[in-house]
N, C-alpha and C positions, 0 to 999 in steps of 0.2 A: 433654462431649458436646453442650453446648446451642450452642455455638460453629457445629457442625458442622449442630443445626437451623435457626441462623439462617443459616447458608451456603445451605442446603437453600431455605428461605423467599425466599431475595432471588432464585432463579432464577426464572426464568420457564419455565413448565411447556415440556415437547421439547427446551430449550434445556441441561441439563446437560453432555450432554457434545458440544456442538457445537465443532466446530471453529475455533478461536482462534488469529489468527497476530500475533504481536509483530515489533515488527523495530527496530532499535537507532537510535538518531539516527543516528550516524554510515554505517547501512545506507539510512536513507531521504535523506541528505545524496546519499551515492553513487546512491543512483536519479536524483534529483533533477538531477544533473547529469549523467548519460547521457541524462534524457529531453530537458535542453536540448541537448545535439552530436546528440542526434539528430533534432529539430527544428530546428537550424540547419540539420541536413545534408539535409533534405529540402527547405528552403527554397532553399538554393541551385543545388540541383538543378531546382528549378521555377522562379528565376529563368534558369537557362542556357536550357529549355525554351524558355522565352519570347521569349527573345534569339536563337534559332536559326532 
């Protein structure tokens, strides 16, 4: 049981059962390069803008 008061100890008081999101390399790899096609695809879109 003393495991589970030093679990207890290391939180930070309100902070128990706040909500915690993980996400896998390979899930932050996949963001990662949706947010580049989709920052290219806004740039080129505001290059054609400009050219029009």
């Amino acid at each position: 049981m003393e495991g589970l008061q030093e679990m207890r100890d290391a939180e930070k008081p309100g902070e128990r059962f706040a909500y915690k999101e993980y996400i896998s390399d390979e899930a932050k790899a996949f963001l990662a390069d949706l947010a580049e096609k989709e920052k290219a695809k806004k740039a080129s879109a505001k290059e054609a803008l400009t050219q029009a």
